[in-house]
PDB file of N, CA, C and O in Angstrom:
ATOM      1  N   UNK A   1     186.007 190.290 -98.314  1.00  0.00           N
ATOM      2  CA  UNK A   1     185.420 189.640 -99.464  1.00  0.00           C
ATOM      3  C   UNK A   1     186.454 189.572-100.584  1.00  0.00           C
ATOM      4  O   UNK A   1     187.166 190.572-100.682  1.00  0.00           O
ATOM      5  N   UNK A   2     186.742 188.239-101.740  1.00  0.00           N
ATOM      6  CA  UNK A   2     187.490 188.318-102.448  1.00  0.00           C
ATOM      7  C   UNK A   2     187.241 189.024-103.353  1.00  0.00           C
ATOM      8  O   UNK A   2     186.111 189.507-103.271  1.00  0.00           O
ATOM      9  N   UNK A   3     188.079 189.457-104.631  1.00  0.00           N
ATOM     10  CA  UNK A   3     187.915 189.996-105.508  1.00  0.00           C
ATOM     11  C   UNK A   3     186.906 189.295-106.326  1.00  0.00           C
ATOM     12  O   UNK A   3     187.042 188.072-106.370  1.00  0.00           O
ATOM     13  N   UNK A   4     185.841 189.852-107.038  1.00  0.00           N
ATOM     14  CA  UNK A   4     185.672 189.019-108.172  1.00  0.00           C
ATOM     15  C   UNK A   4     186.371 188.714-109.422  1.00  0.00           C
ATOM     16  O   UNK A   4     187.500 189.199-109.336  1.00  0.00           O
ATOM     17  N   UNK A   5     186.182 188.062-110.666  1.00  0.00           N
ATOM     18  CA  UNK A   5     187.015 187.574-111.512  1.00  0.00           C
ATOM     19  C   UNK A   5     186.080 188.394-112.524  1.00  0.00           C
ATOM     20  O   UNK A   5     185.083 189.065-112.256  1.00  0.00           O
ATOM     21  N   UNK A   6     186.808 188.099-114.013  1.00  0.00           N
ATOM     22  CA  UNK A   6     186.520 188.508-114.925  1.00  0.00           C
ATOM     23  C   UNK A   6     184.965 187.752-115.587  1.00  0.00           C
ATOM     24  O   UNK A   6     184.124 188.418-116.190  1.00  0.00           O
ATOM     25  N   UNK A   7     184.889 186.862-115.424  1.00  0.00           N
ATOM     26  CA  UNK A   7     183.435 186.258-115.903  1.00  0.00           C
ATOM     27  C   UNK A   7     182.628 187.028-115.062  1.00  0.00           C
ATOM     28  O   UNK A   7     182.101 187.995-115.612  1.00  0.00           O
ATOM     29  N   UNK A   8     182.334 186.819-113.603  1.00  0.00           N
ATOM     30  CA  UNK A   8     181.547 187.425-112.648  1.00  0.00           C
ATOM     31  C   UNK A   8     181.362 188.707-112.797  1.00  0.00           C
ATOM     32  O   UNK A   8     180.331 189.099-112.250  1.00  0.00           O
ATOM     33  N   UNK A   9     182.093 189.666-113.438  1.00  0.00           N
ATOM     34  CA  UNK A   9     182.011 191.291-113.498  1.00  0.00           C
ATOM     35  C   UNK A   9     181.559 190.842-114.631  1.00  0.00           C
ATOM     36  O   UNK A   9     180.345 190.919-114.442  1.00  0.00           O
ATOM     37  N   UNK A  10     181.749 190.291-116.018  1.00  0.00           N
ATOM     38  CA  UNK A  10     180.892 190.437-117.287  1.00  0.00           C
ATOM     39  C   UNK A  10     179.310 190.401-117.061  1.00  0.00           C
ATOM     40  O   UNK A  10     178.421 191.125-117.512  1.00  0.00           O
ATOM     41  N   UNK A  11     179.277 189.260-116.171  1.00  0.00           N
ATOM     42  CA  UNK A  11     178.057 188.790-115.913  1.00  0.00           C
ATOM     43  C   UNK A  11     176.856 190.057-115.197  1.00  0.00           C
ATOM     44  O   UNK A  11     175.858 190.606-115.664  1.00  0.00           O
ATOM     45  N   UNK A  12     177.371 190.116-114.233  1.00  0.00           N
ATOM     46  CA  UNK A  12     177.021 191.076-113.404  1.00  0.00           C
ATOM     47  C   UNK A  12     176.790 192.492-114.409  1.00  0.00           C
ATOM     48  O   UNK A  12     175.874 193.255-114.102  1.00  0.00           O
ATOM     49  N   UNK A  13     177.575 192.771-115.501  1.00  0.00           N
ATOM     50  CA  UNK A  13     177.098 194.141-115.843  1.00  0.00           C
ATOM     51  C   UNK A  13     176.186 193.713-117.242  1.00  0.00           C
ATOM     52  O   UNK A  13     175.655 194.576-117.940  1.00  0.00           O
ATOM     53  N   UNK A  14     176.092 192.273-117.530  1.00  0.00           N
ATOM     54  CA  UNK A  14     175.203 192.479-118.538  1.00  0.00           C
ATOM     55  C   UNK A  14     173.796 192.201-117.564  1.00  0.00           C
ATOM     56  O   UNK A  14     172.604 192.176-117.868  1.00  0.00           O
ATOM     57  N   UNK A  15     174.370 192.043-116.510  1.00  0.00           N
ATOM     58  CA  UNK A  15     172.616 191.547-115.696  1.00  0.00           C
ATOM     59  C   UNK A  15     172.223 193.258-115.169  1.00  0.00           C
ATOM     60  O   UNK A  15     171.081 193.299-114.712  1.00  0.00           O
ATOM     61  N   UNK A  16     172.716 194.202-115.157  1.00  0.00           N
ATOM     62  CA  UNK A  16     172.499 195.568-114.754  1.00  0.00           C
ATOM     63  C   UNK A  16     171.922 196.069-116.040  1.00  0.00           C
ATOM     64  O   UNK A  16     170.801 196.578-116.053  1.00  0.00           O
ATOM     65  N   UNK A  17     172.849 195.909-117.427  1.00  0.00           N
ATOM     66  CA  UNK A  17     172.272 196.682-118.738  1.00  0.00           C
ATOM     67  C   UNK A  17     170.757 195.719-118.798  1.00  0.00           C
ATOM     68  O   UNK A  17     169.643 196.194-119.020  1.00  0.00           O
ATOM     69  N   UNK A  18     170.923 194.951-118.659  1.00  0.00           N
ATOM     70  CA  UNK A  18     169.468 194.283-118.944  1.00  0.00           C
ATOM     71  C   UNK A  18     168.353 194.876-118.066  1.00  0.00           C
ATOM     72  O   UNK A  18     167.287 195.273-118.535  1.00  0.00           O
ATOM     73  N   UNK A  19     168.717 194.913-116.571  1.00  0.00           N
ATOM     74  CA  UNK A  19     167.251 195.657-115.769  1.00  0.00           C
ATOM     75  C   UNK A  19     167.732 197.154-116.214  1.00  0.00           C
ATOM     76  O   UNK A  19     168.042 197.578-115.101  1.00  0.00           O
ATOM     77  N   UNK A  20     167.933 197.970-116.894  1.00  0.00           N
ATOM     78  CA  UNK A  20     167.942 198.746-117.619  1.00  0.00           C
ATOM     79  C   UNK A  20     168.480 200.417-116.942  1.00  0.00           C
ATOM     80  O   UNK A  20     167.987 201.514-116.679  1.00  0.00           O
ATOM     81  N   UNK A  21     169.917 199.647-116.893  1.00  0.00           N
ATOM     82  CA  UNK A  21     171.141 200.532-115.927  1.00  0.00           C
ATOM     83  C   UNK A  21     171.516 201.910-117.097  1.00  0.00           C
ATOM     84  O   UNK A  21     171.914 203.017-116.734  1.00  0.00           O
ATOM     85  N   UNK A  22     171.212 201.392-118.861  1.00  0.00           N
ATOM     86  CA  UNK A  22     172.302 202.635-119.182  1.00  0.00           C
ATOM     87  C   UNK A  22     173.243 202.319-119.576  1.00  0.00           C
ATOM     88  O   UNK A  22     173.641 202.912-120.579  1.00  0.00           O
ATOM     89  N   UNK A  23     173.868 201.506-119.144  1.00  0.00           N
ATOM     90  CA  UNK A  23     175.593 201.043-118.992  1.00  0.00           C
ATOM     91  C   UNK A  23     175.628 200.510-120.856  1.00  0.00           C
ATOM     92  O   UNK A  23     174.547 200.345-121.420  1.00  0.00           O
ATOM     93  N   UNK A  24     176.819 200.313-121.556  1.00  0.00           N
ATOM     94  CA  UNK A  24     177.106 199.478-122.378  1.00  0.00           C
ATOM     95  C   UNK A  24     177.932 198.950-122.541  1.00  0.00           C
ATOM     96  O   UNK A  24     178.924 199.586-122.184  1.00  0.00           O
ATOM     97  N   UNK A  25     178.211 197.752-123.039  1.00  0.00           N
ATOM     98  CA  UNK A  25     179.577 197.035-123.118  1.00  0.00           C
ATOM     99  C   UNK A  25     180.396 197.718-123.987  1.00  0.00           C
ATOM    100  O   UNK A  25     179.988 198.357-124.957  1.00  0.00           O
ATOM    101  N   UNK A  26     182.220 197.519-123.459  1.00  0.00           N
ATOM    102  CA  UNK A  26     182.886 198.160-124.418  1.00  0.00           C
ATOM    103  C   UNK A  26     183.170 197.129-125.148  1.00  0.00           C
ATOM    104  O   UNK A  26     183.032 195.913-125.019  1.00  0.00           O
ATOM    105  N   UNK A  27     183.824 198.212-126.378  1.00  0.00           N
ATOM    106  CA  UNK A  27     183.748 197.485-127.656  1.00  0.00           C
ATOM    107  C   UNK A  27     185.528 196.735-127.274  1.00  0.00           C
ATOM    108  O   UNK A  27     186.333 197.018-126.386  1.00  0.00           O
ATOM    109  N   UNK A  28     185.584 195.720-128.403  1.00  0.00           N
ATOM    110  CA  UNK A  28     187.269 194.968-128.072  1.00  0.00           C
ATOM    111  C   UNK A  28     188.262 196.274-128.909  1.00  0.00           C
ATOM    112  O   UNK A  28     188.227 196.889-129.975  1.00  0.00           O
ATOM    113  N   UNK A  29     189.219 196.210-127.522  1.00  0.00           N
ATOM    114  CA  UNK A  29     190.064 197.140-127.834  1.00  0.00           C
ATOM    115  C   UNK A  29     190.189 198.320-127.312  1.00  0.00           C
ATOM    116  O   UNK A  29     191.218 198.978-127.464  1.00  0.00           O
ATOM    117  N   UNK A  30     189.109 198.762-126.596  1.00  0.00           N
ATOM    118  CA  UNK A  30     189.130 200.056-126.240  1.00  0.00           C
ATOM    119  C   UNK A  30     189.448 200.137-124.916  1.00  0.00           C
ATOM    120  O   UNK A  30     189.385 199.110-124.240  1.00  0.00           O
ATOM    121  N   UNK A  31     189.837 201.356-124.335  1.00  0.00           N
ATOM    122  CA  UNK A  31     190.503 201.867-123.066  1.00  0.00           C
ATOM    123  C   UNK A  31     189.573 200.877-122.107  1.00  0.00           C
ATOM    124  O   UNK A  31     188.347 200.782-122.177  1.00  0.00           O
ATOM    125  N   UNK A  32     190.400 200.204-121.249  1.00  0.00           N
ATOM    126  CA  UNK A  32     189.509 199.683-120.103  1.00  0.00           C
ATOM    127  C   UNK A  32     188.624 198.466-120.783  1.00  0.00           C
ATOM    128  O   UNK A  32     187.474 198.290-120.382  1.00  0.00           O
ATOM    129  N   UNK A  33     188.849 198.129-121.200  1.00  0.00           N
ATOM    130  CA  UNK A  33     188.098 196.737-121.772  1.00  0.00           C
ATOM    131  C   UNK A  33     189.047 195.494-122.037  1.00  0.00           C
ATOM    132  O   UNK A  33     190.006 195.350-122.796  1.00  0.00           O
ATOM    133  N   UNK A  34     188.344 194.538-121.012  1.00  0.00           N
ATOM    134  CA  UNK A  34     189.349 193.214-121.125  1.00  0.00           C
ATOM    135  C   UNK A  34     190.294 192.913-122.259  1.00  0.00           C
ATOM    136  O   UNK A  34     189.849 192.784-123.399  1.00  0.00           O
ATOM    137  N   UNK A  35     191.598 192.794-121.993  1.00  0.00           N
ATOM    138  CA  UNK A  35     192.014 191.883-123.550  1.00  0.00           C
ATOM    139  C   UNK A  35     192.207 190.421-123.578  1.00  0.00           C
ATOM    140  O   UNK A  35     191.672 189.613-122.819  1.00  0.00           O
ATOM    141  N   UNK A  36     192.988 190.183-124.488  1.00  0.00           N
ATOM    142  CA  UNK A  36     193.131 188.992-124.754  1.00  0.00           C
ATOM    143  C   UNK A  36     193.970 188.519-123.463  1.00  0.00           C
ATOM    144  O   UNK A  36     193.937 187.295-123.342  1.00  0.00           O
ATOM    145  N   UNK A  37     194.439 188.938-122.836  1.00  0.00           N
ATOM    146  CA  UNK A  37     195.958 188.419-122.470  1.00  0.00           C
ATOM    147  C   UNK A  37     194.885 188.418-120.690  1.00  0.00           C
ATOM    148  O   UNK A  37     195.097 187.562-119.831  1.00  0.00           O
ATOM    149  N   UNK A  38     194.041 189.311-120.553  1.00  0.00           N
ATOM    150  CA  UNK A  38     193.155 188.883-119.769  1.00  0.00           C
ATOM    151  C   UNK A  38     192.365 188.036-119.431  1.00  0.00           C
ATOM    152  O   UNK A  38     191.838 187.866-118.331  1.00  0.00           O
ATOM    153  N   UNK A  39     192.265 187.523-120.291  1.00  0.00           N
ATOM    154  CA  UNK A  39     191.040 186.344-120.852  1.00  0.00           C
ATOM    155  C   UNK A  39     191.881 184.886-120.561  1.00  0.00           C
ATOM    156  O   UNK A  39     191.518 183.849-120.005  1.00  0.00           O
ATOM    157  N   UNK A  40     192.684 185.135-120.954  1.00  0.00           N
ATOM    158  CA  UNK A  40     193.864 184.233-120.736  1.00  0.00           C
ATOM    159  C   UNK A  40     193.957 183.777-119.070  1.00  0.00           C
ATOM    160  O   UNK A  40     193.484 182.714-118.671  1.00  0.00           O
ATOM    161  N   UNK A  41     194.578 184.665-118.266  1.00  0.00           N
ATOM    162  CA  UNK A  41     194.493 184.681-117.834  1.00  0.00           C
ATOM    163  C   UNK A  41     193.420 183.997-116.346  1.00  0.00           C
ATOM    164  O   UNK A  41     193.791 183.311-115.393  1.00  0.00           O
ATOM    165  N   UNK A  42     192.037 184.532-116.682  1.00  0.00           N
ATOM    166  CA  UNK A  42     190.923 184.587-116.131  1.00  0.00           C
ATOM    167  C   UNK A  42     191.044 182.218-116.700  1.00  0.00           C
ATOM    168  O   UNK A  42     190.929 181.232-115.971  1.00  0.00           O
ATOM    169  N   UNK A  43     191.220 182.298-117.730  1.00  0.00           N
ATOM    170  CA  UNK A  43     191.278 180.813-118.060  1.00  0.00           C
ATOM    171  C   UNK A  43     191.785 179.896-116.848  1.00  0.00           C
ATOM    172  O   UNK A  43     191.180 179.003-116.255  1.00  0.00           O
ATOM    173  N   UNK A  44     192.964 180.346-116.680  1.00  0.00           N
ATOM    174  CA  UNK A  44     193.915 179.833-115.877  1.00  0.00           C
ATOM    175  C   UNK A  44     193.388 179.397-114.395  1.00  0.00           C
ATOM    176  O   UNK A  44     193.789 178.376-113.835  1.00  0.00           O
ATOM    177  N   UNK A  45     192.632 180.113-113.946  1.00  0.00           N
ATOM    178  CA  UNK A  45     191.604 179.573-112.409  1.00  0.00           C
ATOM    179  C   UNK A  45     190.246 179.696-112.344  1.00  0.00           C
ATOM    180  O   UNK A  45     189.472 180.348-111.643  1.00  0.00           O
ATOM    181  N   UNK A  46     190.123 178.786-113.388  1.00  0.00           N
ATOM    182  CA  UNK A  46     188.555 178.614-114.242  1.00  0.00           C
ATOM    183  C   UNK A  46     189.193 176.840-113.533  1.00  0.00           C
ATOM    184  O   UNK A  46     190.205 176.146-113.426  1.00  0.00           O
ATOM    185  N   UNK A  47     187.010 176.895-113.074  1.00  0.00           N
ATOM    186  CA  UNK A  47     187.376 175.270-112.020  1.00  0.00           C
ATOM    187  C   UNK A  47     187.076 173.989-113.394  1.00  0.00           C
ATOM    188  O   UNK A  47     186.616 174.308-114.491  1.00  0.00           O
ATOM    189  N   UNK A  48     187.274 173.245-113.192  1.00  0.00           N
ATOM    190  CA  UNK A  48     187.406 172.094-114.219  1.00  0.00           C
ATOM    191  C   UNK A  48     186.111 171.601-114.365  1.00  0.00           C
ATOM    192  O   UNK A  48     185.155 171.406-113.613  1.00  0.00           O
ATOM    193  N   UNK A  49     186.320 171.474-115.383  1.00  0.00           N
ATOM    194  CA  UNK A  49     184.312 171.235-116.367  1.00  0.00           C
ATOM    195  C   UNK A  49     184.228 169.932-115.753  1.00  0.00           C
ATOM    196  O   UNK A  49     185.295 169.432-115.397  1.00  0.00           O
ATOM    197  N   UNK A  50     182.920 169.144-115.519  1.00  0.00           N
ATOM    198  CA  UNK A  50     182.460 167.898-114.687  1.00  0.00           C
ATOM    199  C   UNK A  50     183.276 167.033-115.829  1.00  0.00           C
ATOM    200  O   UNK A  50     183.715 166.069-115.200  1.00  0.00           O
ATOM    201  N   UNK A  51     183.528 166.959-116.663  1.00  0.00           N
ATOM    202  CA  UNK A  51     183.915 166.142-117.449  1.00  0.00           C
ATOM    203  C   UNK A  51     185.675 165.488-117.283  1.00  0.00           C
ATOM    204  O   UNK A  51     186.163 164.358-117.305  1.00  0.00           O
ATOM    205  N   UNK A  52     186.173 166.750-117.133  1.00  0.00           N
ATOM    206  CA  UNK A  52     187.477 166.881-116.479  1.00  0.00           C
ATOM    207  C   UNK A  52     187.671 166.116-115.563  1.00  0.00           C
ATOM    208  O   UNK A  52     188.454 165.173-115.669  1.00  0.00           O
ATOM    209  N   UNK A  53     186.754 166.467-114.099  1.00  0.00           N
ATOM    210  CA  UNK A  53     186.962 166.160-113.333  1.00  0.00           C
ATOM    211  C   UNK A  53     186.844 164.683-112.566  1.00  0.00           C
ATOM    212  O   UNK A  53     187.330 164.325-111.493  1.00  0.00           O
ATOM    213  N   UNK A  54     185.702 163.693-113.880  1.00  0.00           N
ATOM    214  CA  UNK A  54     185.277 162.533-113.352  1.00  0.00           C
ATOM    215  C   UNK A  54     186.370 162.393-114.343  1.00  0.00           C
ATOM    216  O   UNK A  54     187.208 162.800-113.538  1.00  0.00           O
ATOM    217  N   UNK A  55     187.245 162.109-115.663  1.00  0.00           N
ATOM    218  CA  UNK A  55     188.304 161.502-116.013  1.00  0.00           C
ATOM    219  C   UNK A  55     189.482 161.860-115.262  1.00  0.00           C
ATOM    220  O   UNK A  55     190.404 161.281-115.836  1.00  0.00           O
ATOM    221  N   UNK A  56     189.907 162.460-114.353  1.00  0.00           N
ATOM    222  CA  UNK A  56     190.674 162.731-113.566  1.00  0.00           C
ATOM    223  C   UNK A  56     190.506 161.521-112.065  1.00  0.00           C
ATOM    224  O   UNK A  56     191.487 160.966-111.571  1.00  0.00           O
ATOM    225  N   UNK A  57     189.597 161.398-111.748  1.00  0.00           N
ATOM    226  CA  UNK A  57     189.016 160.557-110.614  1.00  0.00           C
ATOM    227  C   UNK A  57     189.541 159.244-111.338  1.00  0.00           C
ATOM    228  O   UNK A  57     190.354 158.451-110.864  1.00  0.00           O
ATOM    229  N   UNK A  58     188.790 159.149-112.840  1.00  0.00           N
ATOM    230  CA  UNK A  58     188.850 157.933-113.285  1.00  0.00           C
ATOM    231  C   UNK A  58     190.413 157.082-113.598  1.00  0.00           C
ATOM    232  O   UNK A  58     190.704 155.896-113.752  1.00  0.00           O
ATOM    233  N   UNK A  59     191.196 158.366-113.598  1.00  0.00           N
ATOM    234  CA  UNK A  59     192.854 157.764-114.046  1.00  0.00           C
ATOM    235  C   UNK A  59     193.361 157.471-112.679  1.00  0.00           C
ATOM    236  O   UNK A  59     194.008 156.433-112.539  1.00  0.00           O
ATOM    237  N   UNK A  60     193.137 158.322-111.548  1.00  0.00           N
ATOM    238  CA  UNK A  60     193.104 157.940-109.921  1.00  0.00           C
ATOM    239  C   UNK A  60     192.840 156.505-109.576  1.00  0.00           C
ATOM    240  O   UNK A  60     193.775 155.971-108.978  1.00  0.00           O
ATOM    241  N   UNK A  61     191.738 155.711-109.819  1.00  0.00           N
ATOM    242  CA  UNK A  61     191.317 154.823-110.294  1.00  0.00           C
ATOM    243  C   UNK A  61     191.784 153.392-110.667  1.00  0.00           C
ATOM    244  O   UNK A  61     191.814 152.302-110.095  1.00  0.00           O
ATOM    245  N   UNK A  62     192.126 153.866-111.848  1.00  0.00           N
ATOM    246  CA  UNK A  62     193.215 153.150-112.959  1.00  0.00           C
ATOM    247  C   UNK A  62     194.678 152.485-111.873  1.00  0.00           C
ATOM    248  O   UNK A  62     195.077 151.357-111.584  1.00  0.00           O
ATOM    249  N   UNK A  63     195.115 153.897-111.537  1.00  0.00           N
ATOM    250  CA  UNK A  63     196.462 153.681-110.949  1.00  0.00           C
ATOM    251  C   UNK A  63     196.662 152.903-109.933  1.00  0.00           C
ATOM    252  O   UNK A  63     197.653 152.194-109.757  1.00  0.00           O
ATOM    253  N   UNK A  64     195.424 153.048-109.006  1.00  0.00           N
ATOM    254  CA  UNK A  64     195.506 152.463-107.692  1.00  0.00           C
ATOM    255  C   UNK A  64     195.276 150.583-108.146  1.00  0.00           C
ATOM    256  O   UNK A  64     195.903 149.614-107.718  1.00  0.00           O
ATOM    257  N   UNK A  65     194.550 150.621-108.785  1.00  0.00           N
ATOM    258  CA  UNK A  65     194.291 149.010-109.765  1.00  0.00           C
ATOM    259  C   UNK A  65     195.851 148.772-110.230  1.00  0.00           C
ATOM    260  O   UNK A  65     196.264 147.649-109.942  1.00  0.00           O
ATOM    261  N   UNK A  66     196.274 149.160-110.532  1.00  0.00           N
ATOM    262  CA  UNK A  66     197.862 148.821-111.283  1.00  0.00           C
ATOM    263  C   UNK A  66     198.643 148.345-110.366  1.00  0.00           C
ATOM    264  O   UNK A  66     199.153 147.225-110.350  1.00  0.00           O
ATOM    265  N   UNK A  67     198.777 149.417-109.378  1.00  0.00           N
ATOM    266  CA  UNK A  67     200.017 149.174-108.071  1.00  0.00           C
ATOM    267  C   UNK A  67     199.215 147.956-107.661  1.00  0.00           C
ATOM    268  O   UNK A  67     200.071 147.071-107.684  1.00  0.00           O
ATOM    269  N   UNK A  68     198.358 147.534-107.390  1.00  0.00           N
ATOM    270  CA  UNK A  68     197.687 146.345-106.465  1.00  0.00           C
ATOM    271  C   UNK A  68     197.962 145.353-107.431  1.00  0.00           C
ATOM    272  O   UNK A  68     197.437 144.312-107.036  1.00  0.00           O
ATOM    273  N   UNK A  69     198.443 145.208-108.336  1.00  0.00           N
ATOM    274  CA  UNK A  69     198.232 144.085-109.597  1.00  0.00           C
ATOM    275  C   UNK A  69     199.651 143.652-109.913  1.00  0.00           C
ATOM    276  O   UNK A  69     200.587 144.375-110.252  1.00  0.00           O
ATOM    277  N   UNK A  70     199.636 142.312-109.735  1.00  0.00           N
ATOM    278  CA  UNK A  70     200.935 141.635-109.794  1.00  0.00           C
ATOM    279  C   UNK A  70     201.792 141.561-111.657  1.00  0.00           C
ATOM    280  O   UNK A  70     201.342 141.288-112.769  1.00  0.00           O
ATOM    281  N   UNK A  71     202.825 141.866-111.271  1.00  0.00           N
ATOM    282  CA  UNK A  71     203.086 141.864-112.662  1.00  0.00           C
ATOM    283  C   UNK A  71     203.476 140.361-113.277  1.00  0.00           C
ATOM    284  O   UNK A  71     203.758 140.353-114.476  1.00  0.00           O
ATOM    285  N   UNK A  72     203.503 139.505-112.796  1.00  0.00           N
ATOM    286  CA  UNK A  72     203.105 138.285-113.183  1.00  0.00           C
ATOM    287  C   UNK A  72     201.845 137.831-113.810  1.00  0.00           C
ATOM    288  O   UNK A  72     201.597 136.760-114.363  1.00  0.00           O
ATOM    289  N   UNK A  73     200.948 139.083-113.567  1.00  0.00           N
ATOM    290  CA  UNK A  73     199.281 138.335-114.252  1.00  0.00           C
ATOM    291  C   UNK A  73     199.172 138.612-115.476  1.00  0.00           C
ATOM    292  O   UNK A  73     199.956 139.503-115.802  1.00  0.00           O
ATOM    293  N   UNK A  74     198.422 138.165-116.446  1.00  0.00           N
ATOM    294  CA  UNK A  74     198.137 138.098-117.933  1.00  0.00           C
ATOM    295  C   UNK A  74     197.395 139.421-117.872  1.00  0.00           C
ATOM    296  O   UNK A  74     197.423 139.996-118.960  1.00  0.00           O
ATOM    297  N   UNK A  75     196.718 140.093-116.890  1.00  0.00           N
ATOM    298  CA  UNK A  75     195.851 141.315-117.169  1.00  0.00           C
ATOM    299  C   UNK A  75     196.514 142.203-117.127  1.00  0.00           C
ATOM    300  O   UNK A  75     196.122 143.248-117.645  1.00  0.00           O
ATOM    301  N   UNK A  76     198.315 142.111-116.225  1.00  0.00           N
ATOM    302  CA  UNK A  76     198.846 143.250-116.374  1.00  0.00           C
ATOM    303  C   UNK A  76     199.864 143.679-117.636  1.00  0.00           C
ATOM    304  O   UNK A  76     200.438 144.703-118.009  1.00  0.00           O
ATOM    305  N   UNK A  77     199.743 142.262-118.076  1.00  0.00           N
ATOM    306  CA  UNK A  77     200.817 142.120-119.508  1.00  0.00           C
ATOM    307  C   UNK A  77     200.411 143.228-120.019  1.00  0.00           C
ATOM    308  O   UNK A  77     199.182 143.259-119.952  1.00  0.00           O
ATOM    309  N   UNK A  78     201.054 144.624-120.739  1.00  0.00           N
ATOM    310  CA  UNK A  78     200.669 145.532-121.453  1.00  0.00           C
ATOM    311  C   UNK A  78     200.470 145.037-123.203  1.00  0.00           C
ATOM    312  O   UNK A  78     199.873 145.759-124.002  1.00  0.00           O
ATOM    313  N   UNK A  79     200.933 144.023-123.492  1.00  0.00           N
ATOM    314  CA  UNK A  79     201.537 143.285-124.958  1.00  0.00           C
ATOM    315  C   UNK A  79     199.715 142.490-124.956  1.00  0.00           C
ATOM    316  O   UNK A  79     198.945 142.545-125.915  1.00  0.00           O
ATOM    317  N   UNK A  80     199.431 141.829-123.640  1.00  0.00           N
ATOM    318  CA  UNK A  80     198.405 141.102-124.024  1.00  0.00           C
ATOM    319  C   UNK A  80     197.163 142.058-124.035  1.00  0.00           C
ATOM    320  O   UNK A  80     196.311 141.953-124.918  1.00  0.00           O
ATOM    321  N   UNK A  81     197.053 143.256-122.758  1.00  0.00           N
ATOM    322  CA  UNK A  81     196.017 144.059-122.457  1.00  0.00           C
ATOM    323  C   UNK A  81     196.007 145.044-123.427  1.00  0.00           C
ATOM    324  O   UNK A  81     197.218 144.955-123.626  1.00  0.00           O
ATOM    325  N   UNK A  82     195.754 145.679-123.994  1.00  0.00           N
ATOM    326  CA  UNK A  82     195.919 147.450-124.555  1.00  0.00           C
ATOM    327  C   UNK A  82     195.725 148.703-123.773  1.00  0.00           C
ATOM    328  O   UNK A  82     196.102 149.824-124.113  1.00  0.00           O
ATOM    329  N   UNK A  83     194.962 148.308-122.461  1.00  0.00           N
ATOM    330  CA  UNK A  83     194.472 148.954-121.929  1.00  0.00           C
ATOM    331  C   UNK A  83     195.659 149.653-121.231  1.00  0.00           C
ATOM    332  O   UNK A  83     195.463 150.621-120.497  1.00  0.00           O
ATOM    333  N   UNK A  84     196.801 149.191-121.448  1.00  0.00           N
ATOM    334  CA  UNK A  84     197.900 149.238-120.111  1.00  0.00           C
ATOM    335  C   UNK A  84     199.289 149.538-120.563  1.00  0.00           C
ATOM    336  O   UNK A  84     200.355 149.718-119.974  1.00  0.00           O
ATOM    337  N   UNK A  85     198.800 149.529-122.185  1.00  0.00           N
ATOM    338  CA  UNK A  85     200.015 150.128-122.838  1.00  0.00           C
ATOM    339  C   UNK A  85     200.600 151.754-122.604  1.00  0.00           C
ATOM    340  O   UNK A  85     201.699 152.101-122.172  1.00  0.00           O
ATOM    341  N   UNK A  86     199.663 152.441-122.968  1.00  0.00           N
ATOM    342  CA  UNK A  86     200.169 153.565-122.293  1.00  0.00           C
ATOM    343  C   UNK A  86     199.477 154.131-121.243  1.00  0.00           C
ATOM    344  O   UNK A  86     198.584 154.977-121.229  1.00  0.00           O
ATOM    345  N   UNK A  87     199.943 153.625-120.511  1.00  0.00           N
ATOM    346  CA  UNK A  87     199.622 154.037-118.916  1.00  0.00           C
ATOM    347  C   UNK A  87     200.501 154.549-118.270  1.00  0.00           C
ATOM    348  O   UNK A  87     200.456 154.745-117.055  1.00  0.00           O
ATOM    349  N   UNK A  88     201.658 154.902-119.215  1.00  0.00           N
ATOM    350  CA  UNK A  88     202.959 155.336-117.637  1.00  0.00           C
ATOM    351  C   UNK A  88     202.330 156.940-117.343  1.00  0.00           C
ATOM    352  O   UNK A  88     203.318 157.562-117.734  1.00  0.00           O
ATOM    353  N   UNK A  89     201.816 157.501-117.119  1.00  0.00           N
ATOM    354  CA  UNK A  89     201.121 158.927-116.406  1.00  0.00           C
ATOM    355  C   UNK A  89     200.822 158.577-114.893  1.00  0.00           C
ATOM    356  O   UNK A  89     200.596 159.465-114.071  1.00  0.00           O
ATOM    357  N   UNK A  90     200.832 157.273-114.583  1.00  0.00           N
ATOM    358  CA  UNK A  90     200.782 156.913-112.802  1.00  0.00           C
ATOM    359  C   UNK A  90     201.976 157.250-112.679  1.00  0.00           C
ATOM    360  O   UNK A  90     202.961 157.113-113.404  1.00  0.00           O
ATOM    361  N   UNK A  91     201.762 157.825-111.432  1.00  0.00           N
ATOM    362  CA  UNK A  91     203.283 158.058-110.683  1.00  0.00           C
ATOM    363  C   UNK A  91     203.620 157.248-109.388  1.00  0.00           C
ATOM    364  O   UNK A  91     204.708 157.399-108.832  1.00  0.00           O
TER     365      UNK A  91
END
């Protein structure tokens, strides 16, 4: 079984103090209590909010429309479109 992460253990021990374990949260700063640089961390492979993830699809999208699009057409003109001005993030 993997480790759990830092949200999942918060979670988990405020769901124990609540059915009424005893336990209390430590205070910030003290021995054994997450810090900042943890938190940080824990950020870092945190999965991408739905919001993220459909503008991510949506620039996917974008790009594949570009390469298919002749640069001879008036829609790909970046001067006439706006849409296409800054677009160099396709690779």
């Amino acid at each position: 079984m993997a480790k759990q992460g830092l949200y999942a253990n918060i979670h988990a021990k405020r769901e124990r103090i609540k059915a009424g374990s005893g336990e209390k949260m430590r205070k910030v700063g003290s021995e054994g209590a997450p810090s900042a640089k943890d938190f940080k961390e824990s950020a870092k492979t945190a999965k991408p909010t739905r919001r993220e993830m459909i503008a991510s699809k949506m620039k996917d999208m974008w790009c594949l429309k570009k390469k298919r699009l002749s640069p001879k057409t008036a829609y790909y003109n970046p001067t006439k479109n706006p849409r296409w001005r800054n677009s160099n993030d396709c690779a």
